[in-house]
C-alpha positions in Angstrom: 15.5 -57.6 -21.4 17.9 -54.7 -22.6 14.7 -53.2 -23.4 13.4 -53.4 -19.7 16.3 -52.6 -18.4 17.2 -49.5 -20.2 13.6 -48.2 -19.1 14.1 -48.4 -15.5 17.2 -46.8 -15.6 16.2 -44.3 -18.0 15.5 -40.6 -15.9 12.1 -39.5 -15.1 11.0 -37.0 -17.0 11.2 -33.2 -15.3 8.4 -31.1 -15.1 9.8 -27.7 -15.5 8.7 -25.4 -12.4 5.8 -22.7 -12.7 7.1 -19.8 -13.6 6.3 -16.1 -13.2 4.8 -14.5 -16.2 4.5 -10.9 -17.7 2.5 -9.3 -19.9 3.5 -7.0 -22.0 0.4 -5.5 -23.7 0.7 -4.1 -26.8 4.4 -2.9 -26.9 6.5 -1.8 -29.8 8.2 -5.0 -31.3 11.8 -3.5 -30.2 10.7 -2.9 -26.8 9.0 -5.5 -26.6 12.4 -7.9 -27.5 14.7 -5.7 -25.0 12.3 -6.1 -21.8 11.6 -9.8 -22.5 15.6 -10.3 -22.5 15.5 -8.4 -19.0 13.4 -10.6 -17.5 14.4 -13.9 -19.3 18.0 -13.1 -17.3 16.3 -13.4 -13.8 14.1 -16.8 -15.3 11.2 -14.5 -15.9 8.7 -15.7 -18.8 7.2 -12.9 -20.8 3.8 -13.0 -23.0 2.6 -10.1 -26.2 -0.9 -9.5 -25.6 -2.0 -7.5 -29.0 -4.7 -4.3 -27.4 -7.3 -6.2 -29.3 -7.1 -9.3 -26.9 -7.1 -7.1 -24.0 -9.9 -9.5 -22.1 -6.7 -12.1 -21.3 -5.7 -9.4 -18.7 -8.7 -11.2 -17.0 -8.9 -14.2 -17.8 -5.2 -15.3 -17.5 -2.7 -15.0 -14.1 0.0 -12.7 -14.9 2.6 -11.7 -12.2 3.0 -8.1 -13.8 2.1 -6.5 -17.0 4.2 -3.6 -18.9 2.0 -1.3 -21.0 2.7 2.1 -23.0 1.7 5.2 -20.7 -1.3 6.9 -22.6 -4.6 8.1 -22.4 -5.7 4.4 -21.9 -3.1 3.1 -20.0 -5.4 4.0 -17.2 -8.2 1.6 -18.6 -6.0 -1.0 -19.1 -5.0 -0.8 -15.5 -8.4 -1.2 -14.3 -8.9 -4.3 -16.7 -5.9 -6.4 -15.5 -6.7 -5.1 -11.5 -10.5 -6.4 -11.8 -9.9 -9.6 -12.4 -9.4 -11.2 -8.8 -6.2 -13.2 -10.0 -4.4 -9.8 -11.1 -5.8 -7.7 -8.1 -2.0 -7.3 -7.2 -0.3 -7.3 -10.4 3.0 -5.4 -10.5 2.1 -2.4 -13.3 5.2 -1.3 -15.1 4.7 1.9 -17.7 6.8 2.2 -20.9 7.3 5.5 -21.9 5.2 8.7 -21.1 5.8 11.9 -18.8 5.8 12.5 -15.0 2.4 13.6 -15.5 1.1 10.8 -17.1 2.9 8.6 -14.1 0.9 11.0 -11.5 -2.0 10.4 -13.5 -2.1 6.8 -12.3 -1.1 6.7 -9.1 -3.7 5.6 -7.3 -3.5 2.6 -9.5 -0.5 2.3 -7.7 1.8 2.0 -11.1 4.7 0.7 -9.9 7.4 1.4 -11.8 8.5 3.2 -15.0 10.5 2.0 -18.2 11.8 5.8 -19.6 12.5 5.8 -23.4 14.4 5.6 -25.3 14.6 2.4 -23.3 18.4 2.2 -22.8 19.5 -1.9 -21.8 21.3 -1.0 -18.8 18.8 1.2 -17.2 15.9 -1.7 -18.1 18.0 -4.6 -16.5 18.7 -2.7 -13.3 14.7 -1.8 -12.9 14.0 -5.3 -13.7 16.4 -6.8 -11.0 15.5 -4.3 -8.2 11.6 -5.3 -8.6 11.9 -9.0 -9.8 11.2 -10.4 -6.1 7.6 -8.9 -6.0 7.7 -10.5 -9.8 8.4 -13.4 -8.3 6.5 -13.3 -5.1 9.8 -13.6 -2.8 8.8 -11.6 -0.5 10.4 -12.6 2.3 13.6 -11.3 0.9 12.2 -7.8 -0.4 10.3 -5.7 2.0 10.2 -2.7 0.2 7.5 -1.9 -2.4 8.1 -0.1 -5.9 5.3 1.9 -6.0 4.9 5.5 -7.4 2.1 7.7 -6.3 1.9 11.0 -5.4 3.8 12.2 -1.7 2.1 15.9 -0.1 5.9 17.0 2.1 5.0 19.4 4.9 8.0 20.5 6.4 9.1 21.9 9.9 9.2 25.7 8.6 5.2 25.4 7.5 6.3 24.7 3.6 4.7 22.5 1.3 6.4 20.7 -1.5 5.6 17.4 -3.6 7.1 14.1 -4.9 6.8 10.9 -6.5 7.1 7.9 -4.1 9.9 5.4 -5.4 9.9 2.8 -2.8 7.9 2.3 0.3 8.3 0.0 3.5 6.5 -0.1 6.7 9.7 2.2 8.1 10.3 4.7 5.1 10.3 5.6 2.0 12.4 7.0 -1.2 11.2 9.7 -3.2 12.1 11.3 -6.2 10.9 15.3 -6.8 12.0 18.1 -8.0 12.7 20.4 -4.8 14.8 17.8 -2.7 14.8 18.6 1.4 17.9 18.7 3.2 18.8 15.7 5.3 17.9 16.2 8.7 14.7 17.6 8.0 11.7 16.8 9.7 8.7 16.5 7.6 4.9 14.8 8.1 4.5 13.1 4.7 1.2 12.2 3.3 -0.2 9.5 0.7 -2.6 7.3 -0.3 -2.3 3.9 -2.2 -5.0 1.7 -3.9 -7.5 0.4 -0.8 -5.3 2.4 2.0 -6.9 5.8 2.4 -5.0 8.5 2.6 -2.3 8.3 5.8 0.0 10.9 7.5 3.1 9.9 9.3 6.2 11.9 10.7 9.3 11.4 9.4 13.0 12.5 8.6 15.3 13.2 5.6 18.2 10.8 5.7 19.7 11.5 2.7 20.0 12.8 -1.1 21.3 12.5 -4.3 22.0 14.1 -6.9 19.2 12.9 -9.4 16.7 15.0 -6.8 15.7 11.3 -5.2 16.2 11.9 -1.3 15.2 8.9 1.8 13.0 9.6 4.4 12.6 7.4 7.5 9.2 6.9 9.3 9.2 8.2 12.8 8.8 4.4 14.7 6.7 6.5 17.9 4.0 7.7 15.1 0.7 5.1 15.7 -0.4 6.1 12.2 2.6 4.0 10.7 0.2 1.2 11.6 -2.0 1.6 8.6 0.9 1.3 6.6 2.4 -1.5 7.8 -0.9 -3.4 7.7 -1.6 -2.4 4.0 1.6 -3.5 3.5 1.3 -6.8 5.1 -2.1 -7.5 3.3 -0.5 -6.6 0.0 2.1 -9.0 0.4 -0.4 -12.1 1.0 -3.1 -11.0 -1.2 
């Protein structure tokens, strides 16, 4: 009877709750250990995918997948985004140079580890993009994504920049001529299946680092396209 009783009193067991996994494929063991404590803060899992088993980037679900920026990071990309599970997997780079960021973007890379990875720096990317990780969208509306941004200004001038963050009403950018708030400017981009879109906008603000915040005229029909990509890439 003891018996009996202590099994209906004893607690079911819990089944721990799905959680959102990340690749990191082929990574530098150091690396490797500081980005998987990143995400382990915000209850993130993560998984070391060797470049020889390559092929799980199809065959398995992954939320995002951090990989070195290279000659074949491109590759890579391509792998994880053809399989139909991964079509929208969150691609952070380790490493590399701005060009070899611009070299991907219409892979729509994401977002970029620098090295020497420093902890701080790696925590604070992780936490501002762990809700796409996570697929809380609701809550985050605003899309790290880097690709490249064509800036014509007011005056006729032409500059470019690298997109930080993108939303259906602006955008934060990150170049190396930076235009002064107030300025009006027709931006251009283009990002995975949205062709490339124009919209009018203004500079609302700078800093120092040469990132600056522009804001999507809301009487421009064209922001349309963008906010429908952006809906789409949100459900996919």
């Amino acid at each position: 009877m003891p018996n009996s009783t202590a099994a209906l009193l004893a607690p079911s067991p819990v089944r721990r709750k799905s959680v959102a996994r990340v690749a990191l494929f082929d990574l530098p063991e150091t690396s490797a250990q500081l980005i998987t404590e990143c995400f382990r803060q915000f209850g993130i899992d993560t998984v070391s995918i060797a470049r020889e088993h390559a092929d799980r980037l199809q065959c398995e679900k992954f939320e995002a997948c951090v990989l070195p920026l290279g000659e074949a990071a491109g590759s890579i990309i391509e792998l994880a985004r053809g399989s139909a599970s991964n079509s929208r997997i969150i691609i952070y780079g380790l490493g590399g140079t701005a060009q070899d960021a611009m070299r991907y973007s219409k892979l729509c890379l994401n977002a970029v580890f620098h090295e020497p990875l420093e902890r701080s720096a790696a925590i604070k990317l992780v936490r501002s993009t762990r809700m796409l990780v996570l697929h809380e969208f609701r809550r985050y509306v605003r899309i790290p994504v880097m690709t490249e941004v064509g800036i014509l200004m007011a005056d006729g001038g032409r500059m470019t920049a690298t997109s930080l963050e993108i939303s259906s009403g602006g955008m934060s950018l990150k170049g190396t001529h930076v235009p002064e708030p107030g300025s009006l400017v027709e931006v251009s981009f283009s990002l995975l299946t949205l062709p490339r879109v124009w919209v009018r906008g203004n500079v609302t603000w700078k800093k120092s680092n040469k990132s600056f915040g522009i804001r999507f005229d809301s009487t421009d029909e064209r922001r349309q396209r963008l906010k429908e990509w952006i809906v789409g890439y949100l459900e996919a």
